[in-house]
DOPA-194604 format. One record per residue (C-alpha): residue number from 0; x, y, z; residue in three letters. Coordinates in steps of 0.2 Angstrom, whole numbers. Each point is the difference from the previous one (the first is absolute). Layout:
REM DOPA-194604
<rec fitor="NUM" X="X" Y="Y" Z="Z" seke="Ala"/>
...
REM end
This chain:
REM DOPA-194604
<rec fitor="0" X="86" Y="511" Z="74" seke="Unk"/>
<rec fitor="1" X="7" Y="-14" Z="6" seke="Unk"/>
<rec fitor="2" X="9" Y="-15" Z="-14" seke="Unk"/>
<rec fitor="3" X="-2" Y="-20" Z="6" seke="Unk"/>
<rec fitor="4" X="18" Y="-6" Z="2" seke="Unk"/>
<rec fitor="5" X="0" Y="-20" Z="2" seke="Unk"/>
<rec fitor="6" X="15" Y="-6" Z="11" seke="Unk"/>
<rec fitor="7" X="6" Y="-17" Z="5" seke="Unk"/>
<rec fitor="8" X="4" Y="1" Z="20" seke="Unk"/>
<rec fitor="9" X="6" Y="-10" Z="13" seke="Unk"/>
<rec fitor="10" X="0" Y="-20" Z="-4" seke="Unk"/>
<rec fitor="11" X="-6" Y="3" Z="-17" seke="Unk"/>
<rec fitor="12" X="-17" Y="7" Z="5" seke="Unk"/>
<rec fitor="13" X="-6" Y="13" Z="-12" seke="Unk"/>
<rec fitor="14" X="-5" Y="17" Z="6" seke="Unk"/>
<rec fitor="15" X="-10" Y="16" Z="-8" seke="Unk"/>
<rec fitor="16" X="10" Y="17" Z="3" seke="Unk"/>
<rec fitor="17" X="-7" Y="16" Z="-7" seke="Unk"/>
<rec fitor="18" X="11" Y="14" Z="-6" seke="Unk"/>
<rec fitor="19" X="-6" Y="17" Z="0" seke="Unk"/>
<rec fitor="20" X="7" Y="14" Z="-13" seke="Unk"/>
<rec fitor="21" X="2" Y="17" Z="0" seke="Unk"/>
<rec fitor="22" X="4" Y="3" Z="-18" seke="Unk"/>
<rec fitor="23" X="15" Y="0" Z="-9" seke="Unk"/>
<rec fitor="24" X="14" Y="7" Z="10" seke="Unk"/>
<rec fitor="25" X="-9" Y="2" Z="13" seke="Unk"/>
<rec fitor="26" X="10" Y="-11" Z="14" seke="Unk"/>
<rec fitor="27" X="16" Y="9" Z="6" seke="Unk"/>
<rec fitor="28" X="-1" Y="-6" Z="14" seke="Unk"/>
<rec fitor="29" X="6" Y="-19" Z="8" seke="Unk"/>
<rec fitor="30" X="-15" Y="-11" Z="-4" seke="Unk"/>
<rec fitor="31" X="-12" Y="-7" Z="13" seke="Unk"/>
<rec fitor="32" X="-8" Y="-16" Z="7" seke="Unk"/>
<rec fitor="33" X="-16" Y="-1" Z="8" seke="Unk"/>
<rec fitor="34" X="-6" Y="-16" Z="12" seke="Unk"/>
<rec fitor="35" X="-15" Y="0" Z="8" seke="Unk"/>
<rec fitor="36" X="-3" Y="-8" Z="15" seke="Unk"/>
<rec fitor="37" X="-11" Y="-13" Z="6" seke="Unk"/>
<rec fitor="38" X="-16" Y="0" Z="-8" seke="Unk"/>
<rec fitor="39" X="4" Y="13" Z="-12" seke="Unk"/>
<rec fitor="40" X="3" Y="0" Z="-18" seke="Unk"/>
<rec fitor="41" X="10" Y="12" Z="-13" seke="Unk"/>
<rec fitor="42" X="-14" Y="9" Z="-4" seke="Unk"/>
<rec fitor="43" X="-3" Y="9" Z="17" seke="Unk"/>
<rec fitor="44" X="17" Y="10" Z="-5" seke="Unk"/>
<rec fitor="45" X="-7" Y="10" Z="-14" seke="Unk"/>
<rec fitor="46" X="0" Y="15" Z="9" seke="Unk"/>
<rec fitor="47" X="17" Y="-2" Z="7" seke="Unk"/>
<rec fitor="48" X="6" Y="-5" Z="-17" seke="Unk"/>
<rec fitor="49" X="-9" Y="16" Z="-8" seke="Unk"/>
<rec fitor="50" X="10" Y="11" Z="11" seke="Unk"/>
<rec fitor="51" X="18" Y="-9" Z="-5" seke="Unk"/>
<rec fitor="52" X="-1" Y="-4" Z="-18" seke="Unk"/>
<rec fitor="53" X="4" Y="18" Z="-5" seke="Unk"/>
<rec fitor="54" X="20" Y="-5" Z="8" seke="Unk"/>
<rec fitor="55" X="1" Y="-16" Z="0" seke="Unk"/>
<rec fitor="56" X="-5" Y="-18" Z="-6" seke="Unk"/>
<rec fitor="57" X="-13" Y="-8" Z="8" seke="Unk"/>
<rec fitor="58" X="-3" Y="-17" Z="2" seke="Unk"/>
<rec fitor="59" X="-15" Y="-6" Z="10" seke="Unk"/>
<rec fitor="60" X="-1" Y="-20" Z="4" seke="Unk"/>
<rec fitor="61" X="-13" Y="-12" Z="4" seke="Unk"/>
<rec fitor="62" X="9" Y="-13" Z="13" seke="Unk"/>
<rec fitor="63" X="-3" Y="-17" Z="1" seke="Unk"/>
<rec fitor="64" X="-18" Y="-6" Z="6" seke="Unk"/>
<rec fitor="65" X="-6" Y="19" Z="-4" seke="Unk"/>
<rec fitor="66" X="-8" Y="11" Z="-15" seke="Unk"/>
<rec fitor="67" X="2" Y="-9" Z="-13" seke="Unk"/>
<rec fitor="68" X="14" Y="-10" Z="3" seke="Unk"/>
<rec fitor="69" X="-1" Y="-19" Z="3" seke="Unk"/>
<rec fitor="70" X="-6" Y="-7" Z="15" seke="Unk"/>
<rec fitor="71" X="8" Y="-16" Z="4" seke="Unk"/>
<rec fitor="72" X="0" Y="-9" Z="15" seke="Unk"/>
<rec fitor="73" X="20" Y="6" Z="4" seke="Unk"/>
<rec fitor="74" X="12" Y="5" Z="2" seke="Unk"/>
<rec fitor="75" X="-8" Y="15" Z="10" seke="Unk"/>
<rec fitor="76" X="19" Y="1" Z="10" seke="Unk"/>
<rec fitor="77" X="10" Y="17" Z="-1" seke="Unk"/>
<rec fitor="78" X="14" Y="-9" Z="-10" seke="Unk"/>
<rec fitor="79" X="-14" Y="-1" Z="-15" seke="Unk"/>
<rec fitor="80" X="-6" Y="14" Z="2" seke="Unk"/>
<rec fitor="81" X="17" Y="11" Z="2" seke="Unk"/>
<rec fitor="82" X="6" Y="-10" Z="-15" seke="Unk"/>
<rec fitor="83" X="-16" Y="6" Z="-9" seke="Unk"/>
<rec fitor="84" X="3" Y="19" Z="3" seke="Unk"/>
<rec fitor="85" X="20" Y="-4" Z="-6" seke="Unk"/>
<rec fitor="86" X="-6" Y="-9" Z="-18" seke="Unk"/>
<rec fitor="87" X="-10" Y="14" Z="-4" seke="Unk"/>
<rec fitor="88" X="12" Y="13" Z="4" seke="Unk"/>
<rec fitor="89" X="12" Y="-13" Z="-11" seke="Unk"/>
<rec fitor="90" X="-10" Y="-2" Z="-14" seke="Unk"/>
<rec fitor="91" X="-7" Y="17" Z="-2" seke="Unk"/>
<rec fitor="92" X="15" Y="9" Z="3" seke="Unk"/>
<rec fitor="93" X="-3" Y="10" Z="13" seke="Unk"/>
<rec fitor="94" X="14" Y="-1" Z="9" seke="Unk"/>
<rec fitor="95" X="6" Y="7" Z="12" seke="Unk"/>
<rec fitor="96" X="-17" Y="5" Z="6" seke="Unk"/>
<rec fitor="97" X="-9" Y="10" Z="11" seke="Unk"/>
<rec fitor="98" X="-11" Y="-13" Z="11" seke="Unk"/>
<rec fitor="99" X="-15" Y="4" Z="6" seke="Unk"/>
<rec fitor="100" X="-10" Y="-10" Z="12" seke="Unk"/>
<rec fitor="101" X="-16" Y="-1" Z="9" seke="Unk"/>
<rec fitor="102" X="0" Y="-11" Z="13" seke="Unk"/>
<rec fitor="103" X="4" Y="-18" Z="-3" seke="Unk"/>
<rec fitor="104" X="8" Y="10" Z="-16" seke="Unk"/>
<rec fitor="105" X="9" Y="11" Z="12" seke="Unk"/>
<rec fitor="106" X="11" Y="-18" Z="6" seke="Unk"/>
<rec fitor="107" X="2" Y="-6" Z="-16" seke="Unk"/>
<rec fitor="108" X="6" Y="17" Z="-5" seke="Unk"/>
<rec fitor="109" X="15" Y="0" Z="14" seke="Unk"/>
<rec fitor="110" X="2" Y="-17" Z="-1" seke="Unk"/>
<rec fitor="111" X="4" Y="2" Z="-19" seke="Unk"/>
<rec fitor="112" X="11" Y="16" Z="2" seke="Unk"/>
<rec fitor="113" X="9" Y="-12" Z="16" seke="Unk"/>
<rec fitor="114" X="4" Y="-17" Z="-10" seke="Unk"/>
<rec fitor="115" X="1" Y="8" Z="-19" seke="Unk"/>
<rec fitor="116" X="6" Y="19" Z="4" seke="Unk"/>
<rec fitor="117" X="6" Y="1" Z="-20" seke="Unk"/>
<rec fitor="118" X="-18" Y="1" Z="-4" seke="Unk"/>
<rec fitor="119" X="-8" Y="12" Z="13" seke="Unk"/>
<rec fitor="120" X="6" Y="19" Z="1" seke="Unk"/>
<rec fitor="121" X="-11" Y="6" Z="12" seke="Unk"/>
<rec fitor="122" X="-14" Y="-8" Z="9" seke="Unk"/>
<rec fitor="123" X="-20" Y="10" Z="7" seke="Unk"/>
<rec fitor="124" X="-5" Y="-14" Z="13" seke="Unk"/>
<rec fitor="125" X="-17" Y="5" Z="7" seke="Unk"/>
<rec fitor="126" X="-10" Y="-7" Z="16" seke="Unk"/>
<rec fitor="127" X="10" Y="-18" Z="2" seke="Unk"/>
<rec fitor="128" X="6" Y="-3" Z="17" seke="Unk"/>
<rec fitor="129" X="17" Y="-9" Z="1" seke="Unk"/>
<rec fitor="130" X="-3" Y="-8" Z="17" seke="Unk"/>
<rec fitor="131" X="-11" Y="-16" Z="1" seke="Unk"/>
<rec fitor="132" X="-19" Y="2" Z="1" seke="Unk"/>
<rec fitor="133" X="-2" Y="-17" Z="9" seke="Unk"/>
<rec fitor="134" X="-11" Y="-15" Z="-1" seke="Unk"/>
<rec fitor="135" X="-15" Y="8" Z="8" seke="Unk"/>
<rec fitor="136" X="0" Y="13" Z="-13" seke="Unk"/>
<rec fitor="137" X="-1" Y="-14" Z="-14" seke="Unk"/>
<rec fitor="138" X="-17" Y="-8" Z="11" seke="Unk"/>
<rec fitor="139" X="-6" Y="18" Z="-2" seke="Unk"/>
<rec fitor="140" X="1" Y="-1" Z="-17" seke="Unk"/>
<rec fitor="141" X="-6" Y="-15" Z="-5" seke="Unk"/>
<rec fitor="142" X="-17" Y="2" Z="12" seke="Unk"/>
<rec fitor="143" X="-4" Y="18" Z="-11" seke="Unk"/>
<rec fitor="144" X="3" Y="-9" Z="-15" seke="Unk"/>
<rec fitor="145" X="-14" Y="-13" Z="5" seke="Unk"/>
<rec fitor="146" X="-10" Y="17" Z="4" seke="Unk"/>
<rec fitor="147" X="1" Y="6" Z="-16" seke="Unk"/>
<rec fitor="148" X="-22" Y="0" Z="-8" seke="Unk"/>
<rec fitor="149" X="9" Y="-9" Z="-17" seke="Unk"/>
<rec fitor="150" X="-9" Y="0" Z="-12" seke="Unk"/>
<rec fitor="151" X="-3" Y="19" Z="2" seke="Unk"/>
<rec fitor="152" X="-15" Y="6" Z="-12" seke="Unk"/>
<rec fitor="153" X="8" Y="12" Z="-7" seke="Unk"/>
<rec fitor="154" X="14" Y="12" Z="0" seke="Unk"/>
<rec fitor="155" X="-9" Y="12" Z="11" seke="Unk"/>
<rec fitor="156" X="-3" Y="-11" Z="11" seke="Unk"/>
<rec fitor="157" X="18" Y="-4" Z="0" seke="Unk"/>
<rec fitor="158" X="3" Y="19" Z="3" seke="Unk"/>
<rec fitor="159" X="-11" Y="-1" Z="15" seke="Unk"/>
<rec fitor="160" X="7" Y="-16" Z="7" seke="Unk"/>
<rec fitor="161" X="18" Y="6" Z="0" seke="Unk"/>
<rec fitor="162" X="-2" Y="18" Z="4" seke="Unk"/>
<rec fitor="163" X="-14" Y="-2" Z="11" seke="Unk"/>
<rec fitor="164" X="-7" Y="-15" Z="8" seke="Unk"/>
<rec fitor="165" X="17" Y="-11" Z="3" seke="Unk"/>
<rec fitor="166" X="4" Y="-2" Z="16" seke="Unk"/>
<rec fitor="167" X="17" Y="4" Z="-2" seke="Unk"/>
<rec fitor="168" X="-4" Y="19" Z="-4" seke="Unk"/>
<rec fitor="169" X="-4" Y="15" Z="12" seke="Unk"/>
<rec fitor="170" X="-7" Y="16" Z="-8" seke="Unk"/>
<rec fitor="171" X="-3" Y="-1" Z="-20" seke="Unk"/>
<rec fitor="172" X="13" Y="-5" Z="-10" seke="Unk"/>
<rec fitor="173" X="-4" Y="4" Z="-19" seke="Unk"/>
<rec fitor="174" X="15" Y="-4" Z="-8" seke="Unk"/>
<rec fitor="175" X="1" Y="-17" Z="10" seke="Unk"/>
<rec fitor="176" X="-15" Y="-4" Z="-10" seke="Unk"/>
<rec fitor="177" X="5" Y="7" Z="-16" seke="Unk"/>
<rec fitor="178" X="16" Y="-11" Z="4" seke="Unk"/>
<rec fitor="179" X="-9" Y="-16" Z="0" seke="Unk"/>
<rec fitor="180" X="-14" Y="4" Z="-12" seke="Unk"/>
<rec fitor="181" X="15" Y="-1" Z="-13" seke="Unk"/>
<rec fitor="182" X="5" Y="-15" Z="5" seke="Unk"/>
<rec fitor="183" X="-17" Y="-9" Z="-3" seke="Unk"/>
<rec fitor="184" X="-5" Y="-10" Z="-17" seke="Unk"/>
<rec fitor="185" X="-19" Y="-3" Z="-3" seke="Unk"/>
<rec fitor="186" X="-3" Y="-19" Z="-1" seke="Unk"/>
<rec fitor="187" X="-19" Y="-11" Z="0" seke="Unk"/>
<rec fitor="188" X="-3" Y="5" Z="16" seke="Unk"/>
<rec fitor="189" X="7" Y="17" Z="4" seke="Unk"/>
<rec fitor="190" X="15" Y="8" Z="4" seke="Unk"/>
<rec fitor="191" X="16" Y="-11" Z="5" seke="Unk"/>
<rec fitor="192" X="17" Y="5" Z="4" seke="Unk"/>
<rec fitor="193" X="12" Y="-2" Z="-15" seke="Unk"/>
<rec fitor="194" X="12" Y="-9" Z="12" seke="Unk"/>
<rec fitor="195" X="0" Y="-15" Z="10" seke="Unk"/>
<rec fitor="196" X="1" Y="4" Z="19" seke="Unk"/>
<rec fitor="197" X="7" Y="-15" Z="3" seke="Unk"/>
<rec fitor="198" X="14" Y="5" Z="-8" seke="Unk"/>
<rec fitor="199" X="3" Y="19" Z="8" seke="Unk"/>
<rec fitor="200" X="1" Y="-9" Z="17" seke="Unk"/>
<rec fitor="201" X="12" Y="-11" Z="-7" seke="Unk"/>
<rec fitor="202" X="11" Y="15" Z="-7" seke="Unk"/>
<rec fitor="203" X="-3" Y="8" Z="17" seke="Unk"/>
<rec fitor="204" X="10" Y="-15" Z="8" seke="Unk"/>
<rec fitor="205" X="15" Y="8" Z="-3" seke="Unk"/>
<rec fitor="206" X="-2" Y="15" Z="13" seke="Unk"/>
<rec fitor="207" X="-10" Y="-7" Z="12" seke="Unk"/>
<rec fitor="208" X="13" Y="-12" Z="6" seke="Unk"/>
<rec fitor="209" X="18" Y="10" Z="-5" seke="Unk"/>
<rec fitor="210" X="4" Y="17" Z="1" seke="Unk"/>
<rec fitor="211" X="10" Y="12" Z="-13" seke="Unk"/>
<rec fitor="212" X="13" Y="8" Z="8" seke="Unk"/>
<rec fitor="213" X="16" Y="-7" Z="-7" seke="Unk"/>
<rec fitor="214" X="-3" Y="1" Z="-18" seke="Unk"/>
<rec fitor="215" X="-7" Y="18" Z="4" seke="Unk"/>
<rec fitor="216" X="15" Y="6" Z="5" seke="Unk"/>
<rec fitor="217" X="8" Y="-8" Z="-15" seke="Unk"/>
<rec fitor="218" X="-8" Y="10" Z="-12" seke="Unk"/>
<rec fitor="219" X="13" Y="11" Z="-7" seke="Unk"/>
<rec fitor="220" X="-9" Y="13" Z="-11" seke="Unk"/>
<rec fitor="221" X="-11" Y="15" Z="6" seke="Unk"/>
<rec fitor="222" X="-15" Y="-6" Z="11" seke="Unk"/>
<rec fitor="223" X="-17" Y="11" Z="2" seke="Unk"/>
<rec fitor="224" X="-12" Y="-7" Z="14" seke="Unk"/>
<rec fitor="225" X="-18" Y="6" Z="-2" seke="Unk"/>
<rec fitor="226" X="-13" Y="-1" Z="13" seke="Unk"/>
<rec fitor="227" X="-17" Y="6" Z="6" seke="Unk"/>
<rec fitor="228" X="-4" Y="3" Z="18" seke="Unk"/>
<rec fitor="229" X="-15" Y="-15" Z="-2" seke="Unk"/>
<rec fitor="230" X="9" Y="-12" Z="-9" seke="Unk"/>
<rec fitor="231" X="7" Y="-18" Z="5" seke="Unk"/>
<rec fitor="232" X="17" Y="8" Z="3" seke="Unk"/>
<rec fitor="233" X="4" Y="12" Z="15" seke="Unk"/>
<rec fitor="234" X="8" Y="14" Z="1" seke="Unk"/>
<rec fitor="235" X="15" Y="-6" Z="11" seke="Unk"/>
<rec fitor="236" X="5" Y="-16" Z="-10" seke="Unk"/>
<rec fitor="237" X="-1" Y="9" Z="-15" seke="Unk"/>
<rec fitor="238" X="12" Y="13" Z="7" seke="Unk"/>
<rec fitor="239" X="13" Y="-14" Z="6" seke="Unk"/>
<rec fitor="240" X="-2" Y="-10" Z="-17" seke="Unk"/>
<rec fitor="241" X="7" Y="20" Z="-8" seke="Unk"/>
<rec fitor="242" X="14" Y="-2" Z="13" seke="Unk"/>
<rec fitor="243" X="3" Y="-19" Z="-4" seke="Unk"/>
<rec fitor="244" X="1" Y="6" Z="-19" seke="Unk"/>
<rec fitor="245" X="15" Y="5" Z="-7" seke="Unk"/>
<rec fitor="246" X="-5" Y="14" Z="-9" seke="Unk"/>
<rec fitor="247" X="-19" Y="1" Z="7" seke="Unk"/>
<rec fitor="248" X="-12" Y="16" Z="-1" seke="Unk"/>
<rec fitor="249" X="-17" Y="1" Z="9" seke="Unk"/>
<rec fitor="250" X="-18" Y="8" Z="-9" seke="Unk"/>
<rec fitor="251" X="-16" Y="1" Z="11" seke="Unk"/>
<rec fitor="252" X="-13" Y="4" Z="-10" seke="Unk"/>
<rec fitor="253" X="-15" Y="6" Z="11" seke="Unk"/>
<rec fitor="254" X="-18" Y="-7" Z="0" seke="Unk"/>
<rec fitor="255" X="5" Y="-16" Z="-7" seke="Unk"/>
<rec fitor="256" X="-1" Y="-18" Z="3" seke="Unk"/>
<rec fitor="257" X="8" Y="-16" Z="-3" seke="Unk"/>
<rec fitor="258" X="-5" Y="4" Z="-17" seke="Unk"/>
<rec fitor="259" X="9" Y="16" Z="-2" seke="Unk"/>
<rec fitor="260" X="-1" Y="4" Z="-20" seke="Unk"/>
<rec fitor="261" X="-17" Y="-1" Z="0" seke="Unk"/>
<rec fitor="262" X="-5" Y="8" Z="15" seke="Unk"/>
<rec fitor="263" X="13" Y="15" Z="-3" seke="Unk"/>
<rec fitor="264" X="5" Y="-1" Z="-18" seke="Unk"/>
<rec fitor="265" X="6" Y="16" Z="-2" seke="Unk"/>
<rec fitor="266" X="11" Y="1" Z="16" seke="Unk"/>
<rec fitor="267" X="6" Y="-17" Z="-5" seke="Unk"/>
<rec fitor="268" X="5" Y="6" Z="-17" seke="Unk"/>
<rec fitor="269" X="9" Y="14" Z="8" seke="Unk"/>
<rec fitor="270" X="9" Y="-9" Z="11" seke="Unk"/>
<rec fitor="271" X="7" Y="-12" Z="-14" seke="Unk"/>
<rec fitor="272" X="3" Y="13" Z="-12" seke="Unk"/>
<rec fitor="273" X="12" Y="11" Z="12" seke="Unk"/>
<rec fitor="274" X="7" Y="-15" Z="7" seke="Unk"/>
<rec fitor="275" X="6" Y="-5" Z="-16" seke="Unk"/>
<rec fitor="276" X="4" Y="19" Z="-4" seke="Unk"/>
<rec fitor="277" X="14" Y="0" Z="14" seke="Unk"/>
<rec fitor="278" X="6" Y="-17" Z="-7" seke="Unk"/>
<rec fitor="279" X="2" Y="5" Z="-18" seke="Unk"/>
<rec fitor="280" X="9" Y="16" Z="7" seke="Unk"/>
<rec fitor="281" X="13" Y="-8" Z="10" seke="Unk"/>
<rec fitor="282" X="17" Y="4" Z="-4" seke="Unk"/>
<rec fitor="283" X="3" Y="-19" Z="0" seke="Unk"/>
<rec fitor="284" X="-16" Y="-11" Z="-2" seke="Unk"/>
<rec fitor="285" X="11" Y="-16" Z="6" seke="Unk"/>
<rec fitor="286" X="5" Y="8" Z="15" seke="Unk"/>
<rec fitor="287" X="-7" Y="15" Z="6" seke="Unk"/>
<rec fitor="288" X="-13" Y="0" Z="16" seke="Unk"/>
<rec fitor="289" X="-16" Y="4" Z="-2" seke="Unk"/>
<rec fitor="290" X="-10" Y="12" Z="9" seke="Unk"/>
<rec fitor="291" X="-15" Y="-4" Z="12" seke="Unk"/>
<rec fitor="292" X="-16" Y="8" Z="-5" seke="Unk"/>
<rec fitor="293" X="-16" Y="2" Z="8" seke="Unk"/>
REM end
């Protein structure tokens, strides 16, 4: 069961966190930070947070423009949102945490761990690319976003739509669909988004036009890189962005996409849970290598 924890982020804006708990005593472990990525909400990590919260802390947040969360027209920049992910680490106390990203969640993750390292002991960054995507990438998006059958009639249809029919998907995609069904609210008409696309392309902006590297390579705590053969990021970047890290280790989690824990949720968990195994059994947490798994 998951508690509603209100924070104030970045510029004052005031954000929705959710804490899960395993019981009394039950977090021996350092606690952890969920971010979703774009499009997503906190609530698509209950299954990740099911598996943690019998170690550690767990703190699932909605980010600005998503779940519930306020959606104002900006800052969507990754200033605001890195100093979103640091306030609630602040003001929750969770620090030094273990990040874990998703995506856009996965650069805010080493971005935070690069500018504030006091507050990030290890970082999970899944399925984000470090180098550029480019401009033509952003027109892709924006022309599927006008393709999108909004109002949807129903959250079947929705289902359908995104595992199915979207011209972005080969094969059947369930979990796609049960991605974006979740991220759905019933209005007058049907079935809308919960966000505003105009402001995901806008939060996209950022890695369209600049790559990642430097502060990659300036994240000093233990770094996993998680990837699926089918998602968005390849197989030989992610490998270089493990070399660029300090301290990087690489998991591939077979069968899975760009959304990896939902595609593979039990592979994902595994990989998180030994990576953070050989981090908690390090003979020095602040200095000893990590091994590369997968």
């Amino acid at each position: 069961m998951a508690r509603r924890r209100e924070i104030t982020g970045a510029d004052g804006l005031p954000l929705t966190a959710w804490e899960h708990s395993g019981g009394p005593g039950a977090a021996s472990g350092p606690a952890v930070l969920l971010l979703h990525g774009l499009m997503g909400r906190a609530s698509q990590w209950a299954g990740t947070a099911r598996r943690l919260v019998g170690r550690h802390r767990v703190v699932a947040l909605d980010q600005r423009g998503h779940g519930h969360s306020p959606k104002p027209e900006g800052p969507y920049s990754r200033e605001a949102y890195v100093g979103d992910a640091a306030a609630a680490i602040e003001q929750l106390g969770l620090g030094p945490a273990v990040v874990v990203g998703h995506a856009m969640g996965a650069l805010t993750a080493w971005q935070l761990a690069a500018r504030r390292p006091s507050l990030v002991g290890a970082v999970v960054l899944c399925d984000m690319r470090a180098a550029a995507v480019g401009e033509a990438d952003q027109r892709s998006w924006e022309e599927w976003f006008r393709a999108w059958p909004v109002p949807f009639p129903s959250l079947d249809a929705v289902r359908r739509w995104f595992a199915e029919e979207d011209p972005r998907v080969e094969g059947r995609r369930p979990a796609r669909g049960e991605f974006f069904a979740e991220v759905m609210e019933e209005g007058g008409d049907g079935w809308r988004p919960v966000f505003d696309r105009r402001h995901m392309l806008r939060s996209r902006e950022p890695w369209v036009h600049d790559a990642h590297w430097e502060e990659l390579a300036q994240v000093p705590c233990p770094a996993l890189v998680v990837r699926g053969p089918d998602g968005d990021l390849g197989r030989a970047e992610a490998q270089e962005m493990v070399r660029v890290l300090p301290r990087g280790a690489y998991a591939e989690v077979p069968d899975a996409g760009h959304l990896v824990p939902w595609d593979q949720p039990e592979a994902w968990c595994t990989a998180i849970e030994s990576f953070l195994a050989d981090v908690a059994h390090a003979p020095d947490a602040a200095a000893a290598p990590v091994c590369r798994v997968g």
